[in-house]
N, C-alpha and C positions, 0 to 999 in steps of 0.2 A: 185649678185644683183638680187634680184625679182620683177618682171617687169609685175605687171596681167595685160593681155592685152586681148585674148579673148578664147574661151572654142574650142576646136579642136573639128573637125567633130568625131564622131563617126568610128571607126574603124570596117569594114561586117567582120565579125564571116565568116570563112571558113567551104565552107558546107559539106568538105570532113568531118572535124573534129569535127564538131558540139560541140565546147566546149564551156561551157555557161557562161566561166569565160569573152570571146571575147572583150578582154581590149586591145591591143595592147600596154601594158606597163604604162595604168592608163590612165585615163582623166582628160587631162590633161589641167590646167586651165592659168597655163601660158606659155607663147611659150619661147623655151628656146632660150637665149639667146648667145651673139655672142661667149660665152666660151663654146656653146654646149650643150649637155644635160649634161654631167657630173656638171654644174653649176648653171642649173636651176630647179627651187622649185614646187612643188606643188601636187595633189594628187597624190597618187599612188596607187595600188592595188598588193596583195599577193597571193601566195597559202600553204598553208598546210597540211599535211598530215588528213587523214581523220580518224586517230587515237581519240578516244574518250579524252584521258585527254590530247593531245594532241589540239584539238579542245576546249578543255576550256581554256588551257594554251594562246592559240592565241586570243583567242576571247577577254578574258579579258586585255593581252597586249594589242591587239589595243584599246581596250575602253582607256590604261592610254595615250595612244598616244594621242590617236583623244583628250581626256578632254583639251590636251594639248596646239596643235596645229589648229586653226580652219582653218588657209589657206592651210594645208597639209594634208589631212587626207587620210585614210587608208581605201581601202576596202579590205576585207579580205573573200577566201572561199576556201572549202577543193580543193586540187587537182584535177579536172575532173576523171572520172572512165576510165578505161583504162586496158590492160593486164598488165600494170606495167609501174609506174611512168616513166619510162627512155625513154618509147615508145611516153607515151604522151608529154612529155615536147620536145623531137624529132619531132612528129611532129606539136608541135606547134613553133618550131623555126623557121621551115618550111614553116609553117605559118605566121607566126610575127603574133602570139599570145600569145606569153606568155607576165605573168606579171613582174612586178618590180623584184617582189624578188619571191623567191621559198622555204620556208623551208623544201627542204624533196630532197636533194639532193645525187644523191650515189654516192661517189665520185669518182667511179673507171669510172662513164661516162661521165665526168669533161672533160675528153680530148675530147671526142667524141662529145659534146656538145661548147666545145671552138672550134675545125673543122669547125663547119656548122657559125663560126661566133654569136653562140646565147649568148657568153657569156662579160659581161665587165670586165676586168683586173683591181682587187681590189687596185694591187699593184700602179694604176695611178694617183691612191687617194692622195690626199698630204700626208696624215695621215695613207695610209691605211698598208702601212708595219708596222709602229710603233704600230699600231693598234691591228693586227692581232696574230704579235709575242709577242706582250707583253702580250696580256689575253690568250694566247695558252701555250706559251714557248715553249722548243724544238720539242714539236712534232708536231709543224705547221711546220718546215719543209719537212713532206712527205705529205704536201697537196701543195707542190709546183710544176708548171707543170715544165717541162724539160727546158722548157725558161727563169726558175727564179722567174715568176711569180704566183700573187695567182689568180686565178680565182675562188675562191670557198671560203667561210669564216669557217673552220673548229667550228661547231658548238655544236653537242652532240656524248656521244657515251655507248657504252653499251658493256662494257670487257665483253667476252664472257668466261664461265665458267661449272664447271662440277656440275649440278643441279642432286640429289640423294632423292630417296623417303626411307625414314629412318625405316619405316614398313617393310617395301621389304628385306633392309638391314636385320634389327632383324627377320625377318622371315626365311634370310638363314643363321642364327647363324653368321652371322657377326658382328661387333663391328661399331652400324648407329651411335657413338659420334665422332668416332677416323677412318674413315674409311679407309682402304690400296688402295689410288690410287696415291699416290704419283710417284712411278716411275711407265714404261712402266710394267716390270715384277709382280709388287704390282696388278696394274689395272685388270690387264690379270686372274689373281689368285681371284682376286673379283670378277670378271663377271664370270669367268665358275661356281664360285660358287653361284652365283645368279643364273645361270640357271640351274645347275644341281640341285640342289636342289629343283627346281619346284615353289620356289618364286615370278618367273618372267618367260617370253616366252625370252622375250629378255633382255640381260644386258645394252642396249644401243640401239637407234636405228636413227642414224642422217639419212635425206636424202637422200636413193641412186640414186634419181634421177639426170637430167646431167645437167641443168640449167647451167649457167656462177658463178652465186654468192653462188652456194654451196660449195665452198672449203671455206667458211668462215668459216663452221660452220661443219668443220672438218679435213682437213690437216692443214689449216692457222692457226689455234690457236694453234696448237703441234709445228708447226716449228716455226712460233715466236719464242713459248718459249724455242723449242732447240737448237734456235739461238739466243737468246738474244737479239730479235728485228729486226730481218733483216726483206727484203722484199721480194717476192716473185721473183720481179727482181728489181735489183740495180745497177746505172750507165749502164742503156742499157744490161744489162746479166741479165739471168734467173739465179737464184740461186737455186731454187727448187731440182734439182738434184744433187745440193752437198751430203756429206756425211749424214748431219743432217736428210734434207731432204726425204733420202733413207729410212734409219729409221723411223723415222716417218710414211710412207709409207706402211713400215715392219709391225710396227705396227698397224696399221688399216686391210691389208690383214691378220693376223693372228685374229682379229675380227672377217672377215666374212669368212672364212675358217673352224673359229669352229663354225659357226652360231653363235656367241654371241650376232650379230646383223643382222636382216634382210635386204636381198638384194632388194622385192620390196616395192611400196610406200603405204605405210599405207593408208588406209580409214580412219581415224581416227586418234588422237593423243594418241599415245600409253603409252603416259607417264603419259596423264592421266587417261587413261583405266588400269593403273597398270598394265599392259603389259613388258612395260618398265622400268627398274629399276634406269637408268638417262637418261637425259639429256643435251646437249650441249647447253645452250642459256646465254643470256644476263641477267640485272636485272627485263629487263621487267618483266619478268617470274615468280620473287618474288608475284607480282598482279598476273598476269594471272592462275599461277599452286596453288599460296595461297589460291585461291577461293575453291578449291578441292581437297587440296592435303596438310592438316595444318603440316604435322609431315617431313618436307624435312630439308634439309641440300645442302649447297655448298661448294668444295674446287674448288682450282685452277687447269687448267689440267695438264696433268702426263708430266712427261720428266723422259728423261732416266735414269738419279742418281736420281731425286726426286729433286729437287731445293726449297729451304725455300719459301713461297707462297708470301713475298713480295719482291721473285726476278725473280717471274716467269711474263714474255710477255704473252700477248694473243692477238687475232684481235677486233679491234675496233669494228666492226659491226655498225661505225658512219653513221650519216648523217651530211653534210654541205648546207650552203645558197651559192643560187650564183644571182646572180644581173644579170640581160637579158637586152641583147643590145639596143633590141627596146625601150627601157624605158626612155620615154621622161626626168622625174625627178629625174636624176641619184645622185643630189644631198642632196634632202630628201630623195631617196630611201637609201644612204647611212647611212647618219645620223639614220635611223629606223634600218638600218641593226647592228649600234652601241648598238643601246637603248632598239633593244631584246636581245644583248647578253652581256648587262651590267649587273652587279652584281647584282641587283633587278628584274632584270626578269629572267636571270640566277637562283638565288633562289625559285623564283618560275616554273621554269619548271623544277627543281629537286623536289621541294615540291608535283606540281600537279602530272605531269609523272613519276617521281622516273627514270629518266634519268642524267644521267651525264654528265655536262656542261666542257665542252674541255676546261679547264682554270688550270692554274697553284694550285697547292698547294689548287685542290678541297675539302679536307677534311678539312684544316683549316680555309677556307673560311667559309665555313657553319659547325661549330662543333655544334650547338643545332639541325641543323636537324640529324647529323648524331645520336648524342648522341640519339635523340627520335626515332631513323631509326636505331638501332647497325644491322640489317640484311640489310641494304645497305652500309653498312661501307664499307667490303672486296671490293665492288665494285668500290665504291671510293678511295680504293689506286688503283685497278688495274689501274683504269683511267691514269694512268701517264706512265703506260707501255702497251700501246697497240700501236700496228703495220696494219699498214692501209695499203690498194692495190695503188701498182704506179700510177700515175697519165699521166700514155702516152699517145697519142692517141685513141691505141687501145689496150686497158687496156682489155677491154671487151672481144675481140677475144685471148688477152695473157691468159686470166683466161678461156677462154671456151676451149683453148688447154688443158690446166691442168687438166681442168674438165674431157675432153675426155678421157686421158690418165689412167687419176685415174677412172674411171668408168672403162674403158675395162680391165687395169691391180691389180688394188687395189680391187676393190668390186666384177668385174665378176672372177676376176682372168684367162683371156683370154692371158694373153701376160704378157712376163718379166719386171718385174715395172721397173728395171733400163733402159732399152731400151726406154720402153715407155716413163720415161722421159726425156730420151734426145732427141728424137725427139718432144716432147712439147717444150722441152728450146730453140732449135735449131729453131723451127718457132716460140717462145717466143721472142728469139734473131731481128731475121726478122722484128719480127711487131715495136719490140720498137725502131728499126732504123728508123721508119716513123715519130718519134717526140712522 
């Protein structure tokens, strides 16, 4: 029932935080009513990444919204600036600042943010299981937190992949149509040949810095796909130190062992300085390295026999929406959360970002974009095997153990990787006992 009745005070902007979005969940024009806010209607306001075609993507969804709806409308504006989104929307929970909705959500801090209370339980929705799993399919289940529920709307994602500068290749007498990185041993034989040869400085150069969210975008996409989808930890256990895992591991420290890859952090991006002879990213990277880099190529990453490319896992590298508690209009904020990630807007944030929309059977969905896009193809199958970070509480501190472990034993080579990681799983184990 929508009940307009009178326009709510103004919500004081916190002067710790100074963020200019200072909505406290919209303004809101009806007061909600006796079924709560999850029942009542009326504006609301967003954030979004502050992603360029990401920012047109959003901008013009709200224009179809708003043409739509006059008593519900949409403000919309990038994310406030911050050292990293996770920090800001922390403390703006903290705050009761945040808005309705958030497109730019990481989801390994979905627990950490359900914790402080800033987030609604999509699953309360009458609709919102039917919802959620029907335009996901099975791999909405690893955006589920440990309690069953969603708290997050699994939204896009970007299979993470082995991006190759095909020059580089031909310049060290390699074969840049057909290249050998399919198993760990293929890879290994390619990159010292890329660098002895004097093609390239480095054959690879991910990250070696210790951040939390760099095993994305280097141990997590190998074990995926040496596991055929597992997760870093599953049912409350780290599985990282399995056997797979080790390997995988194996393989990374014999990277930086022969220099194949640099141990510190680049000033620069080295892979577009031709420094680097690939890269570990998403499809983003198609735009970004396209701009200066026309002659590249992508396979899927290496596993140990070589696995056919559409049976290989990778890491999502997603983002999800989540709906914030304080949001007076949990009920249009939902319906909005429906009608960005329905099939027409869906298409267009593959069309404008060349991102991929977390919905079943992505490729037949859109076959004229694909067919006009065949270099986002591969990425739209990978979409349906990609392996995302648990959703525990302290998803965060479970992945900055790993990190720590794989920094001091994998890239400095200070300590025995199997040691080290079992003291990561064993405080892994620890943390994901807290929910």
């Amino acid at each position: 029932m929508r009940t307009k009745k009178i326009v709510l005070p103004a919500i004081v902007c916190s002067a710790v935080l100074a963020l200019s979005a200072c909505a406290g969940g919209g303004t809101a024009t009806t007061t909600p009513d006796a079924e709560g806010p999850q029942a009542s209607r009326g504006d609301i306001d967003i954030w979004y990444s502050n992603n360029g075609s990401e920012i047109e993507w959003a901008t013009a969804m709200i224009e179809a919204w708003n043409a739509e709806h006059p008593d519900e409308q949409i403000t919309g504006q990038e994310i406030p600036a911050g050292s990293s989104s996770e920090e800001v929307i922390t403390a703006a929970i903290t705050a009761g600042t945040t808005p309705c909705l958030v497109f730019n959500n990481y989801p390994a801090a979905t627990g950490q943010f359900q914790r402080q209370g800033g987030l609604v339980n999509l699953s309360e929705f009458e609709d919102g299981e039917e919802y959620i799993v029907s335009r996901t399919g099975d791999i909405a289940e690893q955006y589920r937190s440990p309690d069953g529920s969603f708290y997050q709307m699994p939204w896009k994602s970007n299979p993470v992949m082995i991006f190759y500068n095909k020059d580089l290749f031909t310049a060290a007498g390699l074969d840049a149509e057909n290249p050998a990185l399919s198993t760990y041993d293929e890879f290994l034989d390619t990159a010292r040949r890329l660098v002895s040869s004097g093609a390239a400085e480095f054959a690879i150069h991910p990250s070696p810095t210790s951040e939390f969210f760099q095993p994305g975008f280097d141990f997590i996409p190998l074990f995926a796909a040496a596991t055929e989808g597992q997760q870093i930890v599953e049912n409350g256990t780290a599985t990282f130190n399995n056997e797979a895992g080790l390997e995988v591991a194996d393989f990374w420290s014999t990277i930086y062992a022969e220099g194949l890859a640099g141990k510190e952090p680049p000033q620069s991006d080295l892979f577009v300085d031709g420094k680097a002879a690939m890269a570990i990213v998403g499809p983003w990277a198609i735009g970004y390295y396209g701009a200066s880099i026309a002659n590249w190529g992508a396979v899927p990453v290496p596993t140990a026999d070589g696995l056919p490319a559409d049976q290989v896992y990778t890491y999502s590298d997603s983002k999800s929406i989540g709906m914030y508690s304080n949001c007076e209009n949990q009920a249009t904020a939902w319906d909005v959360l429906k009608f960005a990630t329905g099939e027409e807007q869906d298409g267009q944030l593959l069309e404008i970002a060349g991102q991929m929309p977390m919905r079943e059977d992505l490729s037949g969905t859109y076959p004229e974009y694909f067919e006009a896009n065949p270099a986002y193809l591969q990425f739209g199958d990978a979409a349906s095997r990609t392996v995302e970070n648990p959703s525990y509480i302290e998803t965060i501190a479970i992945m900055q153990a790993l990190r720590d472990a794989y920094t001091s034993a994998v890239i400095a080579g200070d300590e025995d990787v199997k040691d080290a990681f079992d003291t990561a799983a064993t405080e892994a184990n620890e943390l994901a006992a807290e929910g």
